[in-house]
C-alpha positions in Angstrom: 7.0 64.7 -8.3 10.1 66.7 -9.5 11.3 63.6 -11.8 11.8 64.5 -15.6 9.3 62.4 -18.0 11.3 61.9 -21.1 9.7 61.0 -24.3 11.3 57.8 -26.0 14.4 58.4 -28.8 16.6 56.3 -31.3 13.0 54.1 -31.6 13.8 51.0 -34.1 12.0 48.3 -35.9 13.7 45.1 -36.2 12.1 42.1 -37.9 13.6 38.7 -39.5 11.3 36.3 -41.1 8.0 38.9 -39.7 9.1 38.5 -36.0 9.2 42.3 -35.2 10.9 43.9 -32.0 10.6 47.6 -31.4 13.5 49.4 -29.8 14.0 52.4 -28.3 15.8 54.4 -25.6 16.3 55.8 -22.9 16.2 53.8 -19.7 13.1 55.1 -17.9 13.5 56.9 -14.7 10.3 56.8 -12.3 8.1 56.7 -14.9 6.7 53.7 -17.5 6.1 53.1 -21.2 3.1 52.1 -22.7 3.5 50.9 -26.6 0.6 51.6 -28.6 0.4 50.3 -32.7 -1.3 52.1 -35.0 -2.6 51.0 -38.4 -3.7 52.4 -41.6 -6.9 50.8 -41.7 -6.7 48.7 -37.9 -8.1 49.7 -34.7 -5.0 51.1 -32.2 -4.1 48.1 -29.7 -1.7 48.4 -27.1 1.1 46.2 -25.8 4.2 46.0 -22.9 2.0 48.1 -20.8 3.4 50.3 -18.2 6.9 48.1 -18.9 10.1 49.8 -17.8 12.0 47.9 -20.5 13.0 49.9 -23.8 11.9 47.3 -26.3 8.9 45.5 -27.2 8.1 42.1 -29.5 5.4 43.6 -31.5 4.9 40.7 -34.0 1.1 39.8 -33.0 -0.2 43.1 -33.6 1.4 43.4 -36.8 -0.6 40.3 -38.7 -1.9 42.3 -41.7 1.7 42.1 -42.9 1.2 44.3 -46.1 -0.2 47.1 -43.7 1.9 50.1 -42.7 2.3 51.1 -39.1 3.5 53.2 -36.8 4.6 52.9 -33.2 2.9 55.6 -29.9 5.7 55.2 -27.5 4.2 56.7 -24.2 5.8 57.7 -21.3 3.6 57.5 -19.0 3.5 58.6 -15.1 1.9 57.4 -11.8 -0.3 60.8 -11.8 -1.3 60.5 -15.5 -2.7 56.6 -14.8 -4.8 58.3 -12.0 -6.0 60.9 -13.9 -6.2 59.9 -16.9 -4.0 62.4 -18.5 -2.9 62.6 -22.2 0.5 61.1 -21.6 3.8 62.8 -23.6 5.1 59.9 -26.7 6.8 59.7 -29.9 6.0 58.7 -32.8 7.7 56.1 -34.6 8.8 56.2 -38.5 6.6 54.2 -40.3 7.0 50.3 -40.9 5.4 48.1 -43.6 6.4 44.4 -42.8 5.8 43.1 -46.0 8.3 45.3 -47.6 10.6 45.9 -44.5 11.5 42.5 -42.9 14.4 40.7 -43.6 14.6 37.0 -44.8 16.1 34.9 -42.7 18.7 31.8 -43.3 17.5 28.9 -45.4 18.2 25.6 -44.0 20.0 23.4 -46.6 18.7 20.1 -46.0 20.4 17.5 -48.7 22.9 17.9 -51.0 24.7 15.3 -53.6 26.9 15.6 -56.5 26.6 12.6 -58.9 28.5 13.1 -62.0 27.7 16.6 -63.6 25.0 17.0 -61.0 25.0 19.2 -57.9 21.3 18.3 -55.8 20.4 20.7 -53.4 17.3 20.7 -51.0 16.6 23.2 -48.7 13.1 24.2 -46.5 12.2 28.1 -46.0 12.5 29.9 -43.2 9.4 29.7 -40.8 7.5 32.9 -39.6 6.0 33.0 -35.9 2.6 32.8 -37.4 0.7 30.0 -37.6 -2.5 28.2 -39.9 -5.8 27.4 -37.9 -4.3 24.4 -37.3 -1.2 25.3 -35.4 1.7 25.0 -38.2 4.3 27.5 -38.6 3.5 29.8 -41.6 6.7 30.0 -43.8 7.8 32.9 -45.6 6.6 31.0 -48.7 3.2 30.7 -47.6 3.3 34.9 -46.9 5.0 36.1 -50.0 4.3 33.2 -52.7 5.4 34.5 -55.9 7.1 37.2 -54.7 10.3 34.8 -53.4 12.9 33.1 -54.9 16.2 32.1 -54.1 19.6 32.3 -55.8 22.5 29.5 -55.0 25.9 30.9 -55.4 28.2 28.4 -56.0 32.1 27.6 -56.9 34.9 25.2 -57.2 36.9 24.8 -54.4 40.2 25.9 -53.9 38.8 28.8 -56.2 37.0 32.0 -55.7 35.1 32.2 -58.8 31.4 32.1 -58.0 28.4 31.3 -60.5 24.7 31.3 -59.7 21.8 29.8 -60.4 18.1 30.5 -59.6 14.5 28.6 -58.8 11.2 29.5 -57.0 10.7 25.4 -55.6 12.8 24.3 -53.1 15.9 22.1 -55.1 18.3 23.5 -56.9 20.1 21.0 -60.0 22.6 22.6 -61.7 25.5 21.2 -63.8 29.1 20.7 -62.7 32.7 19.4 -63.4 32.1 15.9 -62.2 36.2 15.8 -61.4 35.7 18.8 -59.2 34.2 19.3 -55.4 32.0 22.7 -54.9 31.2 24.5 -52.1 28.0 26.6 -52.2 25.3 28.5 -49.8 21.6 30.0 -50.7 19.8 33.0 -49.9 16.1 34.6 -50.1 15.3 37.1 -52.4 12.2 39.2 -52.6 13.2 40.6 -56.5 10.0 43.7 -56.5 11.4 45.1 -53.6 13.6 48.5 -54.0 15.2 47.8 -50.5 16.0 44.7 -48.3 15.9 42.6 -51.8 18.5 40.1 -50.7 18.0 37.6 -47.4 20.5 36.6 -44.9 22.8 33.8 -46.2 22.9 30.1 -45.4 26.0 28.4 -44.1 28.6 27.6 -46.4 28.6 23.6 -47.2 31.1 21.7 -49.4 30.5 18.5 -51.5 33.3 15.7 -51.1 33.5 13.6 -53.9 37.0 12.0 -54.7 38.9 14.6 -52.6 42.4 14.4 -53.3 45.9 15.3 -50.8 46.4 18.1 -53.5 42.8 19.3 -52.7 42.4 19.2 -49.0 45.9 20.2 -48.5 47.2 22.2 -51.5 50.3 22.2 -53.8 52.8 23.3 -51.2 52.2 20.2 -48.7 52.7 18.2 -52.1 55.4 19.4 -52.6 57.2 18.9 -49.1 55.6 15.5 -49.2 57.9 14.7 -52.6 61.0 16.8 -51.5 60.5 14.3 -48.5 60.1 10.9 -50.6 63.1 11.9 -52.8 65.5 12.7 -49.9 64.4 9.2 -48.5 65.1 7.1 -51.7 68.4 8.8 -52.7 69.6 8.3 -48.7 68.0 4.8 -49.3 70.7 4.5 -52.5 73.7 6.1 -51.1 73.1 3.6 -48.0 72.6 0.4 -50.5 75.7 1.5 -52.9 78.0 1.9 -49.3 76.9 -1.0 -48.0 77.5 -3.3 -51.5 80.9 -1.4 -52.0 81.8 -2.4 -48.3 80.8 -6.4 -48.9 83.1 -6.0 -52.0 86.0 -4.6 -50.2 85.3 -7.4 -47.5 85.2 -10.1 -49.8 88.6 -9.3 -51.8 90.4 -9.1 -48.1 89.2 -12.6 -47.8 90.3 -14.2 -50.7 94.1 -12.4 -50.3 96.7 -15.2 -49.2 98.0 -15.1 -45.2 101.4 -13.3 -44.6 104.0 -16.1 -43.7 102.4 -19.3 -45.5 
């Protein structure tokens, strides 16, 4: 009974595409924690109940996703469940998942480069919730309007970038046709004052009429013609030995024997 009850610290939100984790520390010692969400307008509800963990996955309390909330950490002890004591907590800063949650990757589905055309496809990021009928809501379907994406792209071999920007799912943007590009997307929420700019997608690179100078660069170009000259001029020196040596031969041959 002479354990010390310690009230939760360093408490975190952490959310990607509206999947939300809460965080905190420390390790509890003989006693539990009990997480309890509270809404602006929404009734208190309670999750990881009497867990000994330090975080939680808070996401389906946290559907009204333009709502702010704030997290009731209690620490809570085998005497307080008895009696049903007031139990010590903290108090979360506040967290509005509409506003606070970061975009995740989008996944680049097709892309082509015809001509002057770069084609890109790509899907949104999916949320964990889901329609009456059991589809994944994606972060479209949540912020509508409010998204768009940007697609940074360049030439390769060069590290000046350009962008373009749409609110569909394609990009088609103009290009050297002689030239390969690499490129990658991200989300972007433009009215917000913070987390504006989602995570980015991998980097991807089109491959049209890739030369040895562009995959390798100059310098391997250069070794490769150092290397084709040295081989021709030995090639040369071996053919102008070799025809001066079937001269030489010949003329022995056609001086007259010693003692005829």
């Amino acid at each position: 009974g002479n354990l010390e009850v310690t009230t939760a610290v360093n408490i975190t939100w952490s959310s990607i595409n509206f999947k939300t984790i809460l965080q905190w520390q420390p390790k509890p010692l003989g006693y539990f924690y009990t997480v309890e969400i509270h809404g602006q307008t929404s009734d208190t509800k309670k999750k990881c109940i009497l867990t000994t963990e330090t975080e939680c996955d808070v996401t389906d309390l946290l559907r009204n996703v333009k709502e702010n909330y704030t997290a009731h950490i209690l620490s809570v002890t085998s005497s307080e469940m008895d009696n049903f004591e007031e139990p010590p907590f903290a108090v979360s800063e506040k967290f509005a998942p509409y506003n606070q949650t970061v975009l995740g990757k989008p996944e680049i589905q097709n892309y082509t480069q015809k001509g002057s055309k770069l084609n890109v496809v790509f899907q949104d990021p999916l949320t964990p919730y889901t329609f009456p009928n059991g589809s994944f809501q994606s972060v479209r379907d949540i912020f509508q309007h409010d998204l768009e994406y940007k697609l940074y792209y360049w030439k390769d071999q060069s590290s000046g970038k350009k962008y373009a920007t749409t609110k569909s799912r394609e990009f088609e943007i103009s290009v050297d046709s002689t030239k390969n590009y690499c490129f990658y997307i991200q989300g972007i929420i433009p009215s917000r004052k913070e987390n504006r700019n989602g995570q980015e997608s991998m980097v991807l690179c089109t491959s049209i009429g890739r030369s040895i100078l562009d995959e390798y660069g100059a310098e391997v170009f250069i070794i490769v013609a150092v290397i084709a000259i040295a081989v021709i001029t030995l090639a040369i020196v071996l053919s102008v030995i070799l025809c001066k040596r079937k001269k030489a031969k010949a003329a022995r041959e056609k001086e007259p024997l010693n003692g005829v």
